[in-house]
Structure formats: C-alpha cells, structure tokens
Phi, psi and omega in degrees: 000124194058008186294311182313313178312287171320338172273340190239336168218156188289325175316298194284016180269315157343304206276329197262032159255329201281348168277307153316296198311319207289290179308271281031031168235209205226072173305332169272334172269007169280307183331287210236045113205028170085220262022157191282311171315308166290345173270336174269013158295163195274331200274342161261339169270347168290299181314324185310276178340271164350326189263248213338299160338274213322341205257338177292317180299318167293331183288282186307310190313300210292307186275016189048063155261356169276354195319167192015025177304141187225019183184154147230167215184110135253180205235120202079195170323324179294349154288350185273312167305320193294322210258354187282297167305320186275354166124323163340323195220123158318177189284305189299290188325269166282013163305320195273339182298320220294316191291295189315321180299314186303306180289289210304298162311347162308306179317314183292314145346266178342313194276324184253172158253110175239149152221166238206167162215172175223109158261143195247125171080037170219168162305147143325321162296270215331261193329332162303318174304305194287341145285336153302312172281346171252346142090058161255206165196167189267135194258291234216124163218105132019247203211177195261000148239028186210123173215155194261151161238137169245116169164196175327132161318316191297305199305312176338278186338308184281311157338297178300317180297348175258336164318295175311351183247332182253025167145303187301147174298302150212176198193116199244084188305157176274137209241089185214145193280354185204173165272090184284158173060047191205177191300343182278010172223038193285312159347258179322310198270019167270315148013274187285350164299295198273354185292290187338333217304290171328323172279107205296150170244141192253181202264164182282162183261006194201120191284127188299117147256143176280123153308353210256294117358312184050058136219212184260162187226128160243303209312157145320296166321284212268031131294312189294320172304323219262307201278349189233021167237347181291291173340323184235024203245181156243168208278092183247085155341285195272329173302317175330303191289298183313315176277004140309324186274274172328308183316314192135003194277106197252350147247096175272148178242103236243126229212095153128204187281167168077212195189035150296302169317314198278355174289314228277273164006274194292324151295336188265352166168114171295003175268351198271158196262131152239121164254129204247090210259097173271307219232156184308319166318315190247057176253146172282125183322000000 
C-alpha cells in the first residue's frame, strides 16, 4: 500500500519519511509490507489512508492535474484527507488530528463489542426500521442500494438475520474491528473534543463536503464541529457525490487503494467519469 508511489516520486517519499518521523513508529514498513493485520488496525490504518491521499493529491497538483478542481469530498477518515488537500490543515497538522483520531477509536474498539454490516439491495426506510428495532444505528449511505449498520455485536447479528428475511438482497456482516460512526464512539469523540479544541482550521481553498450533511463546509468552526459529530454520526456518502455533482463536478479521482469509492460512484450514475489512482501507473498522462 502505497509503495509504487514512494518509489517514483520524491513528494511521496517527503511525506512518508516526514511521517515516521512525525507518528515515531515505522509507517512505511506497516504501508508496504504489512502484515495485513497490523495496517488494518484502526490507530495504523487512519494515518496509512491519509499519507497515501495526501500525497496522490500533492503528485497531481505538482503535475497540474488539478486544474479546475471545484470540490474534495472523503469518505470517513478521508474527510481529514479532504481537508488537508484543500488547505484547511497543513500536512504535520493534519497527520497528527488523523493519529489521535485513529488511537482514540482503537480505544473504543478495545472497550466495547461493536460490529458493522453492510445491507444491499432494500431501501433506506426498511433499514431504519430495522435499526430501530434492534437498537443499532445507521453508519453508512452509500449508495442508492447500500447501505451500513452499526452498533453492539449480538445486535449487529439479529439486524442481519432480519434483513435476510424481510426483503434485502444481502446483508453481509464486516470484517472491522469496532462499530464506527454509531452511538459506540460516543467515547472518542469526547476525546476529539479536547485534542481539536486548540487547533485552527483555515478556510479551504476549495470546497469540503461534510460526511454529517453531504454538503459543503468553510468556516473554521463549523470544520471542526463537522469533523467531531461525523464520529458518531453517519456517512451520507451518496449525498457528498450527488451535491458535488450538482456544484458542476463531472469528474472524480478516487485518491488511495482499491477502487471502491469509484464502485460506490458508478452505482449512484453511470455518467459521472471516475479515475481510481492507486499505483504510481495510474496517474493520468
């Protein structure tokens, strides 16, 4: 994860020695060569994720690939990338809210039994219902057939078994160490109250969208709020892209591994143009 970057251009090799340096553990030998157990801890994969953005953002700005950029938009933790790129936050600056964020939900993780599902193919009412009754929460909207559930393990369980019987296409538990974005990280983000309090945010140069909202955000204040009610709040994914969409944005560049967001992206309209920049290879000519 992330190596092919680190090997071909010197920003990223700038950022993920300025990260070790930053964290005091060794991010780059977690990045690119695992073991997968340790990059899918939450207090190593939020810095992981983040460096890697950031630095796929700095290689297109640096090759002018940015040129008319009119918006950034993460998903998660990737809103702390979003907010990074567009300026809101220096590089150090935000490596260190992403590592406290990372550790405080480790915490919570640790403290609680949480566990996360993903139902596919029913409505957003049916699932509400089905978290009302089972004393979940809604983590995640997507897409306009996917959506997440969050909370206590037992419940998570019984949430899935009635999904599978009333209607959804599948209901798929998650291999995630805790229930994010649900009443169980109520913990961390009183935490993240006091890490934030101090720190300023500047206006973005470009506009943020809030995962809590799905629309955009400048002011200082209400980044910060945004970034700490998003902890316990849920992700409204597909609003982000759709009022993105609207602002005028006809193309996205889906900026760390895999090529979900651009799965999530092409389900929600098959006209928006999506490029999914993993690897050193697939930066656009």
């Amino acid at each position: 994860m992330g190596a092919s970057l680190y090997e071909n251009s010197q920003i990223a090799r700038d950022h993920y020695d300025q990260a070790d340096r930053i964290l005091g553990w060794k991010l780059k030998q977690v990045s690119f060569q695992g073991p997968a157990e340790a990059l899918t801890a939450t207090r190593v994969c939020q810095p992981a994720l983040y460096v890697m953005g950031y630095s796929i953002g700095t290689i297109l700005r640096q090759r002018g690939q940015l040129e008319g950029l009119q918006a950034v938009l993460g998903l998660s933790l990737g809103e702390l990338t979003a907010l990074a790129v567009a300026g809101a936050v220096d590089y150090e600056t935000g490596l260190r809210i992403v590592a406290e964020r990372g550790r405080l939900m480790q915490v919570a993780c640790e403290t609680t039994e949480g566990a996360m599902a993903s139902l596919i193919g029913g409505s957003v009412e049916a699932a509400q219902e089905i978290c009302g009754r089972f004393d979940v929460d809604l983590a995640n909207l997507n897409c306009p057939d996917q959506v997440v559930i969050s909370g206590g393990r037992e419940k998570i369980d019984l949430a899935v078994r009635a999904a599978r019987e009333e209607g959804f296409r599948m209901a798929v538990p998650l291999n995630v160490a805790g229930a994010y974005h649900s009443r169980l990280m109520e913990p961390a983000r009183r935490g993240f109250v006091d890490f934030l309090a101090p720190i300023s945010f500047s206006k973005p140069s470009v506009a943020v969208f809030s995962n809590v909202t799905g629309l955009p955000i400048q002011e200082s204040d209400d980044l910060k709020q945004a970034l700490l009610d998003q902890v316990v709040s849920p992700v409204r994914w597909e609003a982000c892209m759709r009022n993105a969409a609207l602002m005028g944005a006809s193309r996205f560049l889906e900026c760390g591994p895999g090529k979900v967001l651009g799965g999530l992206a092409r389900r929600t309209d098959r006209s928006w143009r999506v490029d999914s920049l993993e690897n050193f290879t697939d930066f656009p000519e």
